[in-house]
N, C-alpha and C positions, 0 to 999 in steps of 0.2 A: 615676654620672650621676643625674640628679634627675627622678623623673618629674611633670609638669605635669598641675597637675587640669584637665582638660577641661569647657567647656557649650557648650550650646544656646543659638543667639542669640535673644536675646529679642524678642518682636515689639514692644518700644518701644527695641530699642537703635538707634541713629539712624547713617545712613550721615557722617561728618562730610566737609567740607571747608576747606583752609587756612584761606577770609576768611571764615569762621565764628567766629576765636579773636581775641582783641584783642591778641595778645602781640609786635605790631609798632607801634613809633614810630619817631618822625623821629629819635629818639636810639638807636634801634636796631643794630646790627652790618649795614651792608648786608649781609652775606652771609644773612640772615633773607631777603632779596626775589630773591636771585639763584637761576634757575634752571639748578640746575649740572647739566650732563650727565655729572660724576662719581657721581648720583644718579638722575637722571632722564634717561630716551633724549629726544633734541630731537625736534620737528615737525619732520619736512623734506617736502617733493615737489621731482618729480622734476622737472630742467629743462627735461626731450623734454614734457613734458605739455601739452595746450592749457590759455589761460590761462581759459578758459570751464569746464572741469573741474576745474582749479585751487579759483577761487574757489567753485563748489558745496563742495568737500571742506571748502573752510576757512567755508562758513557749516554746513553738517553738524556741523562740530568744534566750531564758535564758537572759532575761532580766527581772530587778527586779524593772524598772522605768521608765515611757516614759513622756514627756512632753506631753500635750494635745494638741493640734489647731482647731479652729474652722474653718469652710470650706471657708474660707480667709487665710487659713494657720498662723494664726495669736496665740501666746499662750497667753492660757486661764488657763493651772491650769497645774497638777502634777498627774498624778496616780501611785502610788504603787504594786507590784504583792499582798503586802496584802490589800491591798484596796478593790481588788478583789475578797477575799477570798468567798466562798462557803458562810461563815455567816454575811460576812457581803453584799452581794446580798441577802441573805434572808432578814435578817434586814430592807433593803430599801424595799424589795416586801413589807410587812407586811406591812409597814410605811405607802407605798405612796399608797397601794391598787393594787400594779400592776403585772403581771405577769413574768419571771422570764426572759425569752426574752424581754420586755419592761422596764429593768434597765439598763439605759446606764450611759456611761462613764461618763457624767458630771454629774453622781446624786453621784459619790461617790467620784470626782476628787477632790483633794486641790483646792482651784478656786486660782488664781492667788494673788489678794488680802492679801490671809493667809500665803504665801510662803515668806521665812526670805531668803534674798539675802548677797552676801557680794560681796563690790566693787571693780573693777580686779586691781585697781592703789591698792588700800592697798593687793587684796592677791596677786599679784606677787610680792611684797614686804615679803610675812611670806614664813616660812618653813612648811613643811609637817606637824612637828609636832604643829606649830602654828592652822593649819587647824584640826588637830585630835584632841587639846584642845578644841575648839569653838564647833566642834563635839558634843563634850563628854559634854560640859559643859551646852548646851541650849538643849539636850536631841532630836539631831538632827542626822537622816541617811544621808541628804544631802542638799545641797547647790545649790542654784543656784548663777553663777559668772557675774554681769551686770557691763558695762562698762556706769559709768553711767555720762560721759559727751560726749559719743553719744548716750548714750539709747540702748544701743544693749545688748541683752542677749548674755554674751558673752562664755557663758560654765555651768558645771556641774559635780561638788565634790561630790564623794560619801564615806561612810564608807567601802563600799564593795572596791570600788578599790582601793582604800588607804590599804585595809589588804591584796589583792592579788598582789599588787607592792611589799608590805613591806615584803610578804611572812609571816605573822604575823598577829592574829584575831586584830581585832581593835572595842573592847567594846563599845559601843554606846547604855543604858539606854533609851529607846524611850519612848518619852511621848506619853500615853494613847489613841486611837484613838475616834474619837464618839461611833464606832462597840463596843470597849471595855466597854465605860461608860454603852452604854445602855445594853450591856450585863448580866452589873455589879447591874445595877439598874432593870434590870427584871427578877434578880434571875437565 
C-alpha cells in the first residue's frame, strides 16, 4: 500500500463550488448538468409536512425543488418553492375550507403521475444544449432522469443549473400553474 503525504489546509485554500468552473457548454455531455442520485442523495420533504414549513426549509436550503416521499420514503410528486407561494396556500385554504397550517405538501405537490420524465439511455446520449431545447420547448423548469430498464429514478435536470453551470440565464416559458388559472379565472 502506498502511504499519502498528509497537510494542513491552508488558510488561502478556497472552499470551491461547481458554477465556479467553466468546464460546461452547450456542446457539453448533458450528463455534466445532471444531478444523479447515483452520486448525490436528492432533496426530498416529506408529503405529511405543512406547506408553510415546507417552503421555510427550501428557502433555508435555497432550494427551488424538492422531490416528495411518502413515509416509505417512496416518491410521490415534485414541489416547487412556487408551489409554495403565499397565493397559492391561500388559494388551497379557500378551496379546501382549511386553515393555513393545515395545507400540506401533497395538496399542492405535482403528484407523480403528471411529472414528464426523460430516459437516462437517450439523455446521456444529448448535449447540454439538447436538454435546454426540450426545456424550452415543452415549457418545462425541470426533468426528472429515470433509468427505465431498472426503474430507478435516476436524477434531476433543472433550468436553474443548467444557467448557473453555463454562467448564462437559461429562458424557460413556464406553463401556467392551477394558482395561476384560478387566479386568472377569479379576477
Amino acid at each position: 500500500m502506498k502511504n499519502l503525504t498528509v497537510y494542513t489546509v491552508d488558510a488561502i485554500d478556497h472552499l470551491v463550488q461547481p458554477d465556479e468552473f467553466d468546464d460546461v457548454t452547450p456542446e457539453s455531455s448533458a450528463l455534466t448538468i445532471l444531478t444523479d442520485f447515483k452520486e448525490h442523495r436528492p432533496h426530498v420533504v416529506e408529503a405529511h409536512i405543512t406547506a408553510v414549513e415546507a417552503a421555510d426549509l427550501m428557502h433555508q436550503e435555497n432550494i427551488k425543488f424538492k422531490l416528495v416521499v411518502d413515509r416509505h420514503n417512496e416518491f410521490v410528486g415534485l414541489i416547487s418553492i412556487e408551489d409554495l407561494s403565499d397565493q397559492s396556500i391561500l388559494l388551497t385554504q379557500v378551496a379546501n375550507g382549511a386553515g393555513r397550517d393545515e395545507v400540506l405538501v401533497a395538496d399542492l405537490m405535482h403528484h407523480r403521475e403528471s411529472i414528464r420524465a426523460i430516459n437516462y439511455d437517450e439523455f446521456k446520449r444529448s448535449s447540454v444544449a439538447d436538454i435546454i431545447y426540450t426545456l424550452q420547448r415543452h415549457g418545462q423548469q425541470y426533468y426528472i432522469v429515470v433509468d427505465r430498464d431498472q426503474h430507478h429514478i435516476r436524477g434531476v435536470v433543472s433550468s436553474t443549473e443548467i444557467s448557473r453551470r453555463l454562467h448564462t440565464p437559461v429562458y424557460v416559458e413556464r406553463q401556467p400553474s392551477v394558482a395561476d388559472i384560478l387566479s386568472l379565472v377569479r379576477g
